[in-house]
C-alpha positions, -999 to +999 in steps of 0.1 A: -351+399+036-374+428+023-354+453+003-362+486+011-373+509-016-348+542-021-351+573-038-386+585-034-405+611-014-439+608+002-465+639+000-496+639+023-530+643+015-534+676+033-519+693+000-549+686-015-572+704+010-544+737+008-565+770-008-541+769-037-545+773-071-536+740-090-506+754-107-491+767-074-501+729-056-480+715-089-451+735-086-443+730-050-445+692-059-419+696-086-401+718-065-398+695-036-384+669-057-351+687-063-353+696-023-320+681-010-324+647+007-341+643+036-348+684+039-375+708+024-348+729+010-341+738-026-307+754-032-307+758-070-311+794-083-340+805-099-325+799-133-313+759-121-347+754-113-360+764-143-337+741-162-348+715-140-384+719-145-380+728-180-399+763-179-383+800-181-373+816-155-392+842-154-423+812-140-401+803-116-397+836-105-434+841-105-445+811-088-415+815-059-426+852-052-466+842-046-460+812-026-437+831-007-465+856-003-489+833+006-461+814+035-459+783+018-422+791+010-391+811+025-363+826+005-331+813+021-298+826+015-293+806-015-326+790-028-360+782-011-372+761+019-410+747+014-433+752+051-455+728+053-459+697+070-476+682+037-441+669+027-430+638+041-394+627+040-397+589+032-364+575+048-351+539+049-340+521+081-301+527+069-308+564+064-331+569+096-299+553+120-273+574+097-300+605+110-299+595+147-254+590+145-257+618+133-277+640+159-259+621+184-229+634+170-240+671+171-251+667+205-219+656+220-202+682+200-227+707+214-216+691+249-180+696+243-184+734+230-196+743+260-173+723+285-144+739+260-160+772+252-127+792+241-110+758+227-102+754+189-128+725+189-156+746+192-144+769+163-145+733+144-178+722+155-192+755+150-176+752+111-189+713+105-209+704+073-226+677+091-243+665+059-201+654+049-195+637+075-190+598+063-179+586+098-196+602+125-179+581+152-144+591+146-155+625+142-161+624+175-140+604+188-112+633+171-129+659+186-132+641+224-094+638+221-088+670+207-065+668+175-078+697+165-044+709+189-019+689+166-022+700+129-005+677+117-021+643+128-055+663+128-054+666+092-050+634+089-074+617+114-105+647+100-097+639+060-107+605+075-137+618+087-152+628+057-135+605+030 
């Protein structure tokens, strides 16, 4: 069996064709690499990215403020997401299934909300780090039989969930 390869991140050619300058193209590159997995989304400061990339902050600050400017990035709450479809998130078979639970999950939760709209579950699916969850399945299959109404046991069955 072919193992698949892990821990690397695909760009396409049409960054090459973008009217940047070279420096700009280069730093959206390095910047994408510390992008959480699977995302376009850098949440480091300014001055963890710097440290990252081993250049002051102030550059940072620089490059983040033209590219912004120019719409190849948006300033998110905390850190940066890079627009552009010139990043390719490179996934392996495990990871692209783990995707799909996943927005299966969040679309049954989504069902539930509004079948419950006033219930404590959709307070908890409204509050769910989805990127935490280790066991989608019995995520839902606690929400579908509603612990979220017994404390106790709830606790127990969503510290489950995510351990």
């Amino acid at each position: 069996m072919k193992k698949e390869t892990e821990n690397f991140r695909m760009i396409g050619n049409e960054i090459i064709e973008l009217d940047l300058k070279p420096a700009h193209k280069g730093f959206l590159i390095q910047l994408f690499g510390l992008c959480l997995n699977n995302t376009r989304r850098c949440e480091f400061t300014n001055t963890k990215i710097a440290q990252q990339l081993n250049v002051v902050p102030s550059t940072v600050g620089k490059y983040t403020k033209e590219l912004m400017q120019l719409g190849h990035l948006k300033k998110l709450k905390k850190g940066y997401e890079i627009q552009g479809e010139y990043f390719i998130n490179a996934l392996t078979q495990k990871e692209k299934e783990r995707l799909e639970e996943l927005e299966f999950v969040k679309q049954k939760s989504e069902e539930l909300k509004f079948l419950y709209p006033d219930n404590y579950i959709s307070e908890i699916i409204d509050n769910t780090n989805w990127s935490n969850i280790v066991h989608p399945k019995k995520y839902i299959q606690a929400i579908e039989a509603g612990v979220a109404n017994f404390p106790k046991k709830g606790k127990e069955i969503i510290e489950e969930i995510y351990l």
